[in-house]
TORBAVO-8880 format. One record per atom (N, C-alpha, C, O): y, z negated, x negated; residue number from 0. Coordinates in Angstrom, 2 decimals. Layout:
<lumdrens>
<lumdren yy="Y" zz="Z" xx="X" nr="NUM"/>
...
</lumdrens>
This chain:
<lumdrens>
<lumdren yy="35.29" zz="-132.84" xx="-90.72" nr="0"/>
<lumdren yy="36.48" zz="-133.60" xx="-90.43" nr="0"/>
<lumdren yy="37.69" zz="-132.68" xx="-90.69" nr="0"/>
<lumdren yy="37.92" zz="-132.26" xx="-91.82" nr="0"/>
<lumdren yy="38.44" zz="-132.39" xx="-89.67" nr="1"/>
<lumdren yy="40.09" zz="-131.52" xx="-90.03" nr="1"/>
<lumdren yy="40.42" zz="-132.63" xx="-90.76" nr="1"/>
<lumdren yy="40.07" zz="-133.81" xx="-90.85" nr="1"/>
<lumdren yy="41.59" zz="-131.52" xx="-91.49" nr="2"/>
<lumdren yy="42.43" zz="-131.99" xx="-92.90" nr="2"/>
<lumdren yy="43.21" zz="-133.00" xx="-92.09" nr="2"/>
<lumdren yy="43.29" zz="-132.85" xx="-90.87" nr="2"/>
<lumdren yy="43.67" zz="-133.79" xx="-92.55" nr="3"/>
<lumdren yy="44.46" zz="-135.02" xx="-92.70" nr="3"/>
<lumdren yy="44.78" zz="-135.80" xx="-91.46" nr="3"/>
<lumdren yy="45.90" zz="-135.69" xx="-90.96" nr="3"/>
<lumdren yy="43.83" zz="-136.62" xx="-90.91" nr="4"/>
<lumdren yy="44.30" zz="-137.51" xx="-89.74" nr="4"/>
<lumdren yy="44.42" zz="-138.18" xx="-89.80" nr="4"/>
<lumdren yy="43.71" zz="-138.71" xx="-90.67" nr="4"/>
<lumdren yy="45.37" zz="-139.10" xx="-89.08" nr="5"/>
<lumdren yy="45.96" zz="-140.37" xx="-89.16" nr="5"/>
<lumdren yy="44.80" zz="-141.50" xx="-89.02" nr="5"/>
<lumdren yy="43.90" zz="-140.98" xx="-88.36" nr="5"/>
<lumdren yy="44.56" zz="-142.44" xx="-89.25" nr="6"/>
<lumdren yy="43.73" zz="-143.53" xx="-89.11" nr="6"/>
<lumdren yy="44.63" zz="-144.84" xx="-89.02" nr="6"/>
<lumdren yy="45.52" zz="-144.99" xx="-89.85" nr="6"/>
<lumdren yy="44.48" zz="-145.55" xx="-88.30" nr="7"/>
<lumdren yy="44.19" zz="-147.18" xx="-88.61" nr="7"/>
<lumdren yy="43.26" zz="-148.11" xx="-88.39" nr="7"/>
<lumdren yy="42.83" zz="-148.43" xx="-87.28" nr="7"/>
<lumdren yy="42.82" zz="-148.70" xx="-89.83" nr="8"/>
<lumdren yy="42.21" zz="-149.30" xx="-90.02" nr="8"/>
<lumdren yy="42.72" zz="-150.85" xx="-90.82" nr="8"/>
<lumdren yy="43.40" zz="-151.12" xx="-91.80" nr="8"/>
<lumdren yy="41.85" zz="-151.75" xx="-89.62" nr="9"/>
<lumdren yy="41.97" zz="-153.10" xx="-89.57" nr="9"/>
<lumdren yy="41.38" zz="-153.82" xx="-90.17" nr="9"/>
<lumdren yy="40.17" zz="-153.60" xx="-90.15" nr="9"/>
<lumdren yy="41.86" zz="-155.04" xx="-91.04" nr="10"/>
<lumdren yy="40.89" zz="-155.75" xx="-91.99" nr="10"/>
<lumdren yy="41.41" zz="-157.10" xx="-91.42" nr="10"/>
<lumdren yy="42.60" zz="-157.38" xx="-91.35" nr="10"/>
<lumdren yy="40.34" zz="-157.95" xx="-91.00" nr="11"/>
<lumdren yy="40.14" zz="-159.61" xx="-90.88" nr="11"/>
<lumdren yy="40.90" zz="-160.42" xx="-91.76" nr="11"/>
<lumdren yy="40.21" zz="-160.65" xx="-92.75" nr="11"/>
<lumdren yy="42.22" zz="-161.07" xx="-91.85" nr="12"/>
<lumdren yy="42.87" zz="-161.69" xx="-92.17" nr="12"/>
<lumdren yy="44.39" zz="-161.38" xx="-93.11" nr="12"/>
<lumdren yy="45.21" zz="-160.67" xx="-92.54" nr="12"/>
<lumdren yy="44.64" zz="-161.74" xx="-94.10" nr="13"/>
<lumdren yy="45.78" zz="-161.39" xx="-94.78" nr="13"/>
<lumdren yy="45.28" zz="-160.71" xx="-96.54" nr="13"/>
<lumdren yy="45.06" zz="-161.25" xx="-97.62" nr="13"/>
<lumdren yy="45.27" zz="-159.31" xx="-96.05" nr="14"/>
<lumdren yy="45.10" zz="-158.50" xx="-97.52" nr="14"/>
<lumdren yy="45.94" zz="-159.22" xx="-98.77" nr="14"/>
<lumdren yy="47.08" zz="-159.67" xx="-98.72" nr="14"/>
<lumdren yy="45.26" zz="-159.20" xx="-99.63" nr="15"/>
<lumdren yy="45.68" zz="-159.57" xx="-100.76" nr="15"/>
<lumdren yy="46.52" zz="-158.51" xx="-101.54" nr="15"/>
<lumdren yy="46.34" zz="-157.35" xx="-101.17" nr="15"/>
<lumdren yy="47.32" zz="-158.70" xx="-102.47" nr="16"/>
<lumdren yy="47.95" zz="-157.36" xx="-103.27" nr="16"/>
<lumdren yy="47.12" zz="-156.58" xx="-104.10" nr="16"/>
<lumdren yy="47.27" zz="-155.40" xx="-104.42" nr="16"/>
<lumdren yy="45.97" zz="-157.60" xx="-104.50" nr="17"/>
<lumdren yy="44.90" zz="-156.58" xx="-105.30" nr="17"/>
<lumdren yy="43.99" zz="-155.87" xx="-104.52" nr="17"/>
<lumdren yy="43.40" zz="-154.84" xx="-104.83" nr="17"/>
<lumdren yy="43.93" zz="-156.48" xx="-103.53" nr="18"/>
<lumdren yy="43.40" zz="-155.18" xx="-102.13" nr="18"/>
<lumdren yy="43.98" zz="-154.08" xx="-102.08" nr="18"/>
<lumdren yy="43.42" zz="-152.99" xx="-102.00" nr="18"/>
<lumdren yy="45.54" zz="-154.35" xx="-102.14" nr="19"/>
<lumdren yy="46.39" zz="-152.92" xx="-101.32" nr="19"/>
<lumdren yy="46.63" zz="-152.03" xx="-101.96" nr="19"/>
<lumdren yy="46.81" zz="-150.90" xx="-101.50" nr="19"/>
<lumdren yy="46.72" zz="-152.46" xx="-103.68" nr="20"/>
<lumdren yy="47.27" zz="-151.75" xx="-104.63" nr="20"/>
<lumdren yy="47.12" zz="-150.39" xx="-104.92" nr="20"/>
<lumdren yy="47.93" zz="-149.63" xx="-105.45" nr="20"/>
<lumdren yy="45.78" zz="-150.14" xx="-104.42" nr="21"/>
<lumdren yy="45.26" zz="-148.88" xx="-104.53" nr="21"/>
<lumdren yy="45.71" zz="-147.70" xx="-103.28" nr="21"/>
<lumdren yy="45.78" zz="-146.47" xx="-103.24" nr="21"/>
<lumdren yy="45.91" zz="-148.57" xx="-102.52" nr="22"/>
<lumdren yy="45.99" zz="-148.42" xx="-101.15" nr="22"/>
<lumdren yy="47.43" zz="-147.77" xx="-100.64" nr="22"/>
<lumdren yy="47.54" zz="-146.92" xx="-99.76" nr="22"/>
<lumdren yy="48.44" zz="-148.31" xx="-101.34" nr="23"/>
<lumdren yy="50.46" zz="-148.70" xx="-101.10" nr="23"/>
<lumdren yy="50.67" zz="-147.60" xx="-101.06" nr="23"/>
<lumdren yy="51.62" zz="-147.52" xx="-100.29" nr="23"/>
<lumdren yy="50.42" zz="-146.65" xx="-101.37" nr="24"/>
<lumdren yy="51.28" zz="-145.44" xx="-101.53" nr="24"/>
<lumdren yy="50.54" zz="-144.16" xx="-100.33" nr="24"/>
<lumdren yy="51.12" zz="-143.08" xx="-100.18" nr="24"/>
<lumdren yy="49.49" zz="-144.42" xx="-99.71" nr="25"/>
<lumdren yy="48.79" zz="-143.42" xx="-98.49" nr="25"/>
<lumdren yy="48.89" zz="-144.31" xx="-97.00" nr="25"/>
<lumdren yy="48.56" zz="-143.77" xx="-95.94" nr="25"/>
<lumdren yy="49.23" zz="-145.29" xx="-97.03" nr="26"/>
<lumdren yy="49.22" zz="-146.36" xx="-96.21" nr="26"/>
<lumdren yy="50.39" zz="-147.16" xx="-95.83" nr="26"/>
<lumdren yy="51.10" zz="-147.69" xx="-96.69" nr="26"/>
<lumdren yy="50.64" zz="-147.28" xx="-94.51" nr="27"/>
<lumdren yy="51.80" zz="-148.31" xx="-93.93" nr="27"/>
<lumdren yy="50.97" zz="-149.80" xx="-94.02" nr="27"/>
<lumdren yy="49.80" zz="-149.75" xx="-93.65" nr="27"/>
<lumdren yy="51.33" zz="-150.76" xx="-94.35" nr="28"/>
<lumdren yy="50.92" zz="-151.95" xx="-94.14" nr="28"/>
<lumdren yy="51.54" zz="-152.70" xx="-93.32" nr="28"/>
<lumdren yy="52.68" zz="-153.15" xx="-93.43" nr="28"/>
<lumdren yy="50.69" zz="-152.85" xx="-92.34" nr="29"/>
<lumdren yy="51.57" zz="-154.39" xx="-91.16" nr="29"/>
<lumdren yy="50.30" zz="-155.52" xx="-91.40" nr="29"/>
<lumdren yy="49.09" zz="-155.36" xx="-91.50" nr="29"/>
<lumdren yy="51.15" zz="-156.70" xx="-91.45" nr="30"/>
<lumdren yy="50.40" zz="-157.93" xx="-91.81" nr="30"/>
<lumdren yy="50.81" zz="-158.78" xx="-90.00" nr="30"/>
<lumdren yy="51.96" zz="-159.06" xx="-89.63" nr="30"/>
<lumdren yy="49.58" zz="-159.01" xx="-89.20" nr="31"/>
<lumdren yy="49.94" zz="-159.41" xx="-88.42" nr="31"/>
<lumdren yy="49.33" zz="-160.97" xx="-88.22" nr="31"/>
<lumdren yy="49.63" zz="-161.59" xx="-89.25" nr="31"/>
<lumdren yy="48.78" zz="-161.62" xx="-87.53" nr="32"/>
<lumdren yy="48.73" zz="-163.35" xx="-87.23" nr="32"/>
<lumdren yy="47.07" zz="-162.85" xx="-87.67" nr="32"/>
<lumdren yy="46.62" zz="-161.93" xx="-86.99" nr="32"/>
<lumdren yy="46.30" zz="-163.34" xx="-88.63" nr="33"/>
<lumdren yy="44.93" zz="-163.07" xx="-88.64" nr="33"/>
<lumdren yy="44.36" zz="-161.95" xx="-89.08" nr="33"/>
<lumdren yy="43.18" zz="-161.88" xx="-89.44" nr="33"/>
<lumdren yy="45.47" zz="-160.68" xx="-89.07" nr="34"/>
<lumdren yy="44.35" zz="-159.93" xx="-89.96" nr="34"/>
<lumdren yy="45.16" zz="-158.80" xx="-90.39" nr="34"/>
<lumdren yy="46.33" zz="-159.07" xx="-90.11" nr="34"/>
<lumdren yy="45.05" zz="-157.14" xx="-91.20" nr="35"/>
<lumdren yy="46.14" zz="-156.42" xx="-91.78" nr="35"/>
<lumdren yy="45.80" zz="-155.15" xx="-91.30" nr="35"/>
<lumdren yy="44.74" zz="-154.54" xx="-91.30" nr="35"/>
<lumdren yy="47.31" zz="-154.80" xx="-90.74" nr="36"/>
<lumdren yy="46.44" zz="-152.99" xx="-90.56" nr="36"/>
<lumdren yy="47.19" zz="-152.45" xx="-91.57" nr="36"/>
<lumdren yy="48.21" zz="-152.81" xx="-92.16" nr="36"/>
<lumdren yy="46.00" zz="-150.90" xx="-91.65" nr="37"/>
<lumdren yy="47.09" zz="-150.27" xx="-92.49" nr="37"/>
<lumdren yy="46.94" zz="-148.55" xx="-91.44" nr="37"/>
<lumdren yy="46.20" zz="-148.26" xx="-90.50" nr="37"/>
<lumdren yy="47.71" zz="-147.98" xx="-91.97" nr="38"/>
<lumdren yy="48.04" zz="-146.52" xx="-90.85" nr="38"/>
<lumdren yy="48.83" zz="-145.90" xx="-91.46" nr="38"/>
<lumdren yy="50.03" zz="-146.03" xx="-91.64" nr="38"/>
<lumdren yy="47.38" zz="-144.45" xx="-92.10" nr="39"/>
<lumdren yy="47.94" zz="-143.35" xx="-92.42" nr="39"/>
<lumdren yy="47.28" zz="-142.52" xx="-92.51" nr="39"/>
<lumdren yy="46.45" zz="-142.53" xx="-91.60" nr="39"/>
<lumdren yy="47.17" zz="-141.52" xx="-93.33" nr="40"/>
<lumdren yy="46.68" zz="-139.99" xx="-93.21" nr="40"/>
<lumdren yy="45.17" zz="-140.44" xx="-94.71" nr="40"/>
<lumdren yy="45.11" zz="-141.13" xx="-95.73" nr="40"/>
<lumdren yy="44.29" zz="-139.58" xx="-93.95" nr="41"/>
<lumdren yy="42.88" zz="-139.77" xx="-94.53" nr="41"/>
<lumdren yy="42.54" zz="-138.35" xx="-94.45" nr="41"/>
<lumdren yy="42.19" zz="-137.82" xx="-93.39" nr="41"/>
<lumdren yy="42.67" zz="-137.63" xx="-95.75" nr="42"/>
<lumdren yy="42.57" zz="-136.35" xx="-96.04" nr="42"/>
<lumdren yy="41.01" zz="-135.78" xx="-96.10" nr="42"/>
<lumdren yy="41.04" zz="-134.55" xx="-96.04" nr="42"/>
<lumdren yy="40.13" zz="-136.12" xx="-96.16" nr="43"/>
<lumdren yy="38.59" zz="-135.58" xx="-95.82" nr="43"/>
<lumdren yy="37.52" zz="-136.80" xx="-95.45" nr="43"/>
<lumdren yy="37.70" zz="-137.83" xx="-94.81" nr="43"/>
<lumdren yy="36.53" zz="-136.37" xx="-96.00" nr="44"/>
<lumdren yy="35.24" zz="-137.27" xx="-95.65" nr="44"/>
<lumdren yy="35.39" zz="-137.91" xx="-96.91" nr="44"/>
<lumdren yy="35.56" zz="-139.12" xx="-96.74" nr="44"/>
<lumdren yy="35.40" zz="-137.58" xx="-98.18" nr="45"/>
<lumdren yy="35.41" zz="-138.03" xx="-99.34" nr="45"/>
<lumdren yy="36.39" zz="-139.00" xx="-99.73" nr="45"/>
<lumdren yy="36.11" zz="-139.80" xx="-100.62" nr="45"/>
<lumdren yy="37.66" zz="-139.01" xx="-99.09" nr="46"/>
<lumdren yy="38.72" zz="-139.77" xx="-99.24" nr="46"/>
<lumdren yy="38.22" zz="-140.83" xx="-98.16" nr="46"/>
<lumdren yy="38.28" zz="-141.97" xx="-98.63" nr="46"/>
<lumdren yy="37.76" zz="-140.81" xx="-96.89" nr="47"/>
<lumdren yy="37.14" zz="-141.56" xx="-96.07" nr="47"/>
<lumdren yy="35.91" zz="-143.12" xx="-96.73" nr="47"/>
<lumdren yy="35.94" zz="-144.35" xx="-96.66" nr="47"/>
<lumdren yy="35.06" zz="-142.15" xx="-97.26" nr="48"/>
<lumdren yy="34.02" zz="-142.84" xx="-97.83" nr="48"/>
<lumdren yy="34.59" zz="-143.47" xx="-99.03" nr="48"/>
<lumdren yy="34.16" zz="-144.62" xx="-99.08" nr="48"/>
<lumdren yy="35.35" zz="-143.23" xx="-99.97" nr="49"/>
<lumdren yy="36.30" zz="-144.09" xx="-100.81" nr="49"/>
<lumdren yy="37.25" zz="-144.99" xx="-100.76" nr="49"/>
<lumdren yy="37.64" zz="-145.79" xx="-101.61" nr="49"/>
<lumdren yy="37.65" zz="-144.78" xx="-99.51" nr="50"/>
<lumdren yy="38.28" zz="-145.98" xx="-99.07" nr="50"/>
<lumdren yy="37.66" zz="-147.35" xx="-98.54" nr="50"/>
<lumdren yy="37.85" zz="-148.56" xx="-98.71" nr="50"/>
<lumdren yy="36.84" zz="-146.55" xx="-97.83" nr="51"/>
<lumdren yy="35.66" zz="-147.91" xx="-97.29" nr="51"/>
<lumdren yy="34.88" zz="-148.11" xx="-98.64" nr="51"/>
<lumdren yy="34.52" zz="-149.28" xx="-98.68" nr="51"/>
<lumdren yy="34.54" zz="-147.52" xx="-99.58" nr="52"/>
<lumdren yy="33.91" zz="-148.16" xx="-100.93" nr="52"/>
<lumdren yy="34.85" zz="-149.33" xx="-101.29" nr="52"/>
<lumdren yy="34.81" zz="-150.54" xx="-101.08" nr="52"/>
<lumdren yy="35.78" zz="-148.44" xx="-101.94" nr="53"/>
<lumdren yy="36.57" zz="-149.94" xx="-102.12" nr="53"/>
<lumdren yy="37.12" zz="-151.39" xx="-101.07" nr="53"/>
<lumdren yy="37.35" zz="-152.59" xx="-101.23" nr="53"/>
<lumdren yy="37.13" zz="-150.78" xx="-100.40" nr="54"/>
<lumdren yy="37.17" zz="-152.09" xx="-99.30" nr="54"/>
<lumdren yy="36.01" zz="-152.91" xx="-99.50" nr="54"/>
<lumdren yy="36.11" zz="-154.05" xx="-99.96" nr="54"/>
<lumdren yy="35.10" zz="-152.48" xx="-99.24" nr="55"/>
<lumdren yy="33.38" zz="-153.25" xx="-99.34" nr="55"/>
<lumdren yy="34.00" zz="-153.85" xx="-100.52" nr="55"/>
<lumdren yy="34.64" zz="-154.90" xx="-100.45" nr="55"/>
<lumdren yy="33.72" zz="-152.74" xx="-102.33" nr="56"/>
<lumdren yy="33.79" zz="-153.83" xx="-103.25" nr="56"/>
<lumdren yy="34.80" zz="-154.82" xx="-103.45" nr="56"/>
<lumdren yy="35.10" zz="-155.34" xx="-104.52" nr="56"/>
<lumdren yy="35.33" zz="-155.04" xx="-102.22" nr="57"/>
<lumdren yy="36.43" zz="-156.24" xx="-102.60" nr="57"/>
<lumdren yy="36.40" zz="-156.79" xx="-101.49" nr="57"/>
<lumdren yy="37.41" zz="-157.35" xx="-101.05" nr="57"/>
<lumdren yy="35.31" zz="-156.74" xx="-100.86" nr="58"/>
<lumdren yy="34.78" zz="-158.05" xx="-100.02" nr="58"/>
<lumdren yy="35.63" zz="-158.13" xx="-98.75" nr="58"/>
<lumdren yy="36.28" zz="-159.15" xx="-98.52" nr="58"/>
<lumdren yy="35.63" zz="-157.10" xx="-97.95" nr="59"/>
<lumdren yy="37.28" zz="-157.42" xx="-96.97" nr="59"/>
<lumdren yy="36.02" zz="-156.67" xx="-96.15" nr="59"/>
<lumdren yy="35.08" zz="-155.94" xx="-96.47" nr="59"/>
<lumdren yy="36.53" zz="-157.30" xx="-94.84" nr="60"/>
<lumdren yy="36.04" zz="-157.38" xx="-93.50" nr="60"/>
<lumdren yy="36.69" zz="-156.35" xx="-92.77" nr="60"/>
<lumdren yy="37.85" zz="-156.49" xx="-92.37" nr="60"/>
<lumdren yy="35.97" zz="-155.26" xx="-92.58" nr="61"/>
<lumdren yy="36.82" zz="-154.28" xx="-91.74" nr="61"/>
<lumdren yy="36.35" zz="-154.25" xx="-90.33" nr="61"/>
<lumdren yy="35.23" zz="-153.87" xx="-89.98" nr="61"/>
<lumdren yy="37.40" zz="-154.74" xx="-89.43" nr="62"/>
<lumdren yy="37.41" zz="-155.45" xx="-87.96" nr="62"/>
<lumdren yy="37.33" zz="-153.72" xx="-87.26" nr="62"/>
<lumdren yy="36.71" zz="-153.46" xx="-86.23" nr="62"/>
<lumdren yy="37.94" zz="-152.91" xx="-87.93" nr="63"/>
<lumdren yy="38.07" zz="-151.54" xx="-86.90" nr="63"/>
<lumdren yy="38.57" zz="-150.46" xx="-87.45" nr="63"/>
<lumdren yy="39.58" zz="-150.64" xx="-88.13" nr="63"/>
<lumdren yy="38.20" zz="-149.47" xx="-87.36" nr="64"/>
<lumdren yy="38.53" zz="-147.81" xx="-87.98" nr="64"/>
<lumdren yy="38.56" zz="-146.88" xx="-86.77" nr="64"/>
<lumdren yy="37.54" zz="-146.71" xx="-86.09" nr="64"/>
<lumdren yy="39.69" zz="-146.30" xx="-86.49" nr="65"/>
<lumdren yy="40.10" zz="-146.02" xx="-85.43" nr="65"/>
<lumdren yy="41.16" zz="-144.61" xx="-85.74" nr="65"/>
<lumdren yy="42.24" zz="-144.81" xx="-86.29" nr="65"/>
<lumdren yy="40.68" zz="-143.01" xx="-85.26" nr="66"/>
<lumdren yy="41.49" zz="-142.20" xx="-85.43" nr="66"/>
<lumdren yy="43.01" zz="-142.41" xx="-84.20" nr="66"/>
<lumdren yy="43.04" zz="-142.73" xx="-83.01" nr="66"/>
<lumdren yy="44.12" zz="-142.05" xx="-85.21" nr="67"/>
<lumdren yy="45.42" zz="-142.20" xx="-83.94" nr="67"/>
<lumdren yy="45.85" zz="-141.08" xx="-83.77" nr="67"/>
<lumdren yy="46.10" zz="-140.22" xx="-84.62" nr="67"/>
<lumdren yy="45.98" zz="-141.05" xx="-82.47" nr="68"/>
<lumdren yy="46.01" zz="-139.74" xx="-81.44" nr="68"/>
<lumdren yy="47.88" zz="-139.35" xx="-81.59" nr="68"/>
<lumdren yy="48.20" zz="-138.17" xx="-81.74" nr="68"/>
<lumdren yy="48.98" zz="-140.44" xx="-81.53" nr="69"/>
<lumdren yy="50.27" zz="-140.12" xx="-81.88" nr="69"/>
<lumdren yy="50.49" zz="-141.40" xx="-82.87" nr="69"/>
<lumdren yy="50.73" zz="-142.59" xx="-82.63" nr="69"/>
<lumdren yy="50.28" zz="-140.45" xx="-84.43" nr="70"/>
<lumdren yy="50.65" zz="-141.54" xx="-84.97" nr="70"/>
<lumdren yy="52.06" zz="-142.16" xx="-85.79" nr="70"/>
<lumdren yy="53.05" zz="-141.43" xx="-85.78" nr="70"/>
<lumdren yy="52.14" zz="-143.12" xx="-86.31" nr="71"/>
<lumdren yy="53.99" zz="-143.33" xx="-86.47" nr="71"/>
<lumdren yy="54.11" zz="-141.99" xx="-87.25" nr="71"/>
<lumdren yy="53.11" zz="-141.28" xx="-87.32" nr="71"/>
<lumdren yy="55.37" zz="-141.55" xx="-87.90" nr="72"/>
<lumdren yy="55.21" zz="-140.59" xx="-88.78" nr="72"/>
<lumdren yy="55.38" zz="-141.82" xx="-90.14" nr="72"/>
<lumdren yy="55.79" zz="-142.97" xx="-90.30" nr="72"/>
<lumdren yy="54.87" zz="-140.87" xx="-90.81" nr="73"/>
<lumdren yy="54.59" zz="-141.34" xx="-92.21" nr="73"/>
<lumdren yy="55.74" zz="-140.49" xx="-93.25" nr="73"/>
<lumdren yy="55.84" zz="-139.27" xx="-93.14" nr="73"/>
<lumdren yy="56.63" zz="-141.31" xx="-94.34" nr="74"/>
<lumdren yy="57.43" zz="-140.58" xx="-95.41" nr="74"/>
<lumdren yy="57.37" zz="-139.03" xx="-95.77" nr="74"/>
<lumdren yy="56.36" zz="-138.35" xx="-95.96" nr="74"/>
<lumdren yy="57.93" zz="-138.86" xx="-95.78" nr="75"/>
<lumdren yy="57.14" zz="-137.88" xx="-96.66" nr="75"/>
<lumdren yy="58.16" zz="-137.36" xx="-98.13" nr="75"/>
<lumdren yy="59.34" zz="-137.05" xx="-98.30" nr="75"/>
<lumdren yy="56.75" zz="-137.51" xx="-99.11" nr="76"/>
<lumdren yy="57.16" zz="-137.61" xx="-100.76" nr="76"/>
<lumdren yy="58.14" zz="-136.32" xx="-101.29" nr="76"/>
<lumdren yy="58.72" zz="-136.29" xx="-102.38" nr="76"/>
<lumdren yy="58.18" zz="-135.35" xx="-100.31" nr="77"/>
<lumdren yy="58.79" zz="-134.21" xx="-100.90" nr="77"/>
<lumdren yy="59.95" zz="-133.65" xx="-100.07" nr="77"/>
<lumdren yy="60.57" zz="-132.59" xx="-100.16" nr="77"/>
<lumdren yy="60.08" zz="-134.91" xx="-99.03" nr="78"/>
<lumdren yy="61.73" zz="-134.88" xx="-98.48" nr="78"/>
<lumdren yy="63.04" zz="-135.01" xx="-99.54" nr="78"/>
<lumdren yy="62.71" zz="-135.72" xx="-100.50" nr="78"/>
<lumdren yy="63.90" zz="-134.72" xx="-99.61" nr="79"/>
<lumdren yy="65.30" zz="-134.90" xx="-100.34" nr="79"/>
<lumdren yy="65.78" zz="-136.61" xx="-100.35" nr="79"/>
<lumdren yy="66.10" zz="-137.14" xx="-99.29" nr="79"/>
<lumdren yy="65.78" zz="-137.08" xx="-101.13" nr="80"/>
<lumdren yy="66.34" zz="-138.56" xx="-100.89" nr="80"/>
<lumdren yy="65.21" zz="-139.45" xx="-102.03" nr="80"/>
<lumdren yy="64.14" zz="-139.03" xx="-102.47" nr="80"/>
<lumdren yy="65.68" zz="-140.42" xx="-102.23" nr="81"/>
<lumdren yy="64.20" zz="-141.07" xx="-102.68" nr="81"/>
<lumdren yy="63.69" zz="-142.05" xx="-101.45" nr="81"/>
<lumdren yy="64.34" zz="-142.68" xx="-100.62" nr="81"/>
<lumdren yy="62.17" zz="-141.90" xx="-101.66" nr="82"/>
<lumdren yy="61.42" zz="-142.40" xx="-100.94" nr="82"/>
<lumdren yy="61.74" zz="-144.08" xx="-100.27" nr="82"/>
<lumdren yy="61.93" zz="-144.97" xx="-101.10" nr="82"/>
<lumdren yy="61.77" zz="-144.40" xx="-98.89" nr="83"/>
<lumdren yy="61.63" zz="-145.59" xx="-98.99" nr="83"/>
<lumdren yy="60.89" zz="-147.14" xx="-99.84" nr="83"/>
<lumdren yy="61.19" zz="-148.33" xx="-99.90" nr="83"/>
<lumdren yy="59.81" zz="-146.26" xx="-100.40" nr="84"/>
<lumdren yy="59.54" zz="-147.45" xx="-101.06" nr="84"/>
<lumdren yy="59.79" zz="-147.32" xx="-102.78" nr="84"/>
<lumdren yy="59.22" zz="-147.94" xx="-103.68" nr="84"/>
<lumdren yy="60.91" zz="-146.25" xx="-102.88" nr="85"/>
<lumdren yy="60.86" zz="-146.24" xx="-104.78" nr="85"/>
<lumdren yy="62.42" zz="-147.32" xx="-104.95" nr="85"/>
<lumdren yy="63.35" zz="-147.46" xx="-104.16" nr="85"/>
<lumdren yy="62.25" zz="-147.76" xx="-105.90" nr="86"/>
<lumdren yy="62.92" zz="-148.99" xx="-107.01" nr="86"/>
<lumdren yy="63.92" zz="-147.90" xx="-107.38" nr="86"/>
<lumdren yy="63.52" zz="-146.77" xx="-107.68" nr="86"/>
<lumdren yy="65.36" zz="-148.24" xx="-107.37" nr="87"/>
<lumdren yy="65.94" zz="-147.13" xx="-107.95" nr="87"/>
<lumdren yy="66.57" zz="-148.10" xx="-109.32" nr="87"/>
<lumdren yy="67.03" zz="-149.20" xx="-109.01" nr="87"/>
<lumdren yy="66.59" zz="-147.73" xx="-110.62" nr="88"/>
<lumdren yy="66.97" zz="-148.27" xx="-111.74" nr="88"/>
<lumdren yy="68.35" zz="-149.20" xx="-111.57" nr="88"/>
<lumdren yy="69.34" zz="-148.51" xx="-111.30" nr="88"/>
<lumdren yy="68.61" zz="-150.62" xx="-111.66" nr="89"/>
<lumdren yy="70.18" zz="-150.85" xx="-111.41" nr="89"/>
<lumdren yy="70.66" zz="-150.49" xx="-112.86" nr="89"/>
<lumdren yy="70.07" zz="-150.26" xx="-113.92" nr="89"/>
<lumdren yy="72.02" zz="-150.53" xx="-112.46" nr="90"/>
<lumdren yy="73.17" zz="-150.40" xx="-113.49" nr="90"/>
<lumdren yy="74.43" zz="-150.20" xx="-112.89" nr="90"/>
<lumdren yy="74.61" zz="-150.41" xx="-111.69" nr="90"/>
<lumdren yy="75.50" zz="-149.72" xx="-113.83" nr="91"/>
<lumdren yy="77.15" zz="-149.86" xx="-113.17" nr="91"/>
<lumdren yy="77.34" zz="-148.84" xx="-112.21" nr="91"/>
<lumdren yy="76.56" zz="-147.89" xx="-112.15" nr="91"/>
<lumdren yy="78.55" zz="-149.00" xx="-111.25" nr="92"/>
<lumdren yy="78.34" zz="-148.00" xx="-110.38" nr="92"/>
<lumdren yy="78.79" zz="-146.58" xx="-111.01" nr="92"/>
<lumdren yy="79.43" zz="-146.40" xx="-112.04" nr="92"/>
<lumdren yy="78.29" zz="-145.62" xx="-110.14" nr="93"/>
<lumdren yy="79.06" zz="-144.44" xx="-110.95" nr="93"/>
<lumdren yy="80.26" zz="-144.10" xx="-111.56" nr="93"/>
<lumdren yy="80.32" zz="-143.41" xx="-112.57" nr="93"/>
<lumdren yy="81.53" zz="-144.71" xx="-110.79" nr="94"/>
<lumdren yy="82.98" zz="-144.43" xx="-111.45" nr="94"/>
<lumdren yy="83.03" zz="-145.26" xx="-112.67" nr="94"/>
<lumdren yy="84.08" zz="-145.20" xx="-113.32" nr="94"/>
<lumdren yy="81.84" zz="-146.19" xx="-113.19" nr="95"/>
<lumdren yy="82.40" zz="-146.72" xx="-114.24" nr="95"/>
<lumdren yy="81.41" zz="-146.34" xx="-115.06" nr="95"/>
<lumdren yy="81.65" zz="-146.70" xx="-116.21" nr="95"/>
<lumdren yy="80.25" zz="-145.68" xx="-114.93" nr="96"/>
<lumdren yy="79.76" zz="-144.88" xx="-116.19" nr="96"/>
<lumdren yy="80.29" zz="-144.17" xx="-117.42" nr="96"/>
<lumdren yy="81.45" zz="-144.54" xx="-117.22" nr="96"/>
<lumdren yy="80.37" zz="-143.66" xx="-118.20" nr="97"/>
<lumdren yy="80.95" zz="-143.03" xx="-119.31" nr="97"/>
<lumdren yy="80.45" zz="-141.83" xx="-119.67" nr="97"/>
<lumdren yy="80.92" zz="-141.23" xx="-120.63" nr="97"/>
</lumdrens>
């Protein structure tokens, strides 16, 4: 398997958060009418077969596994900015710090 291809893979109904958890941070999640994709980069065979482990042990129905030929682009963690999905700490705005 070449290094890192995009996948989406489809699961039968509405993923749970203790499904994804493991999942949130290599993966786009779209929740659509009936079932969840997720679509992203699957770095070997070993990362392959671990993903579908855990899917099995948590009982989720995988409708389809499917390599994508142009896929969305995905974040990336070592761009300048913080990431779309990080929490940034609140507090006062800067001019009124001390």
């Amino acid at each position: 398997m070449p290094d890192r291809i995009s996948y989406e893979i489809v699961i039968k109904g509405a993923a749970s958060a203790r499904l994804l958890r493991p999942l949130i941070d290599d993966f786009i999640v779209h929740r659509d009418s009936g079932s969840t994709r997720l679509i992203g980069e699957i770095r070997d065979a070993s990362h392959l077969h671990g993903l579908l482990a855990h899917l099995t042990a948590m009982n989720a129905e995988v409708m389809s596994l499917r390599p994508l030929e142009h896929p969305s682009p995905m974040p990336d963690p070592a761009a300048p900015g913080p990431c779309p999905t990080t929490r940034l700490p609140a507090g006062p705005p800067a001019d009124e710090r001390h």
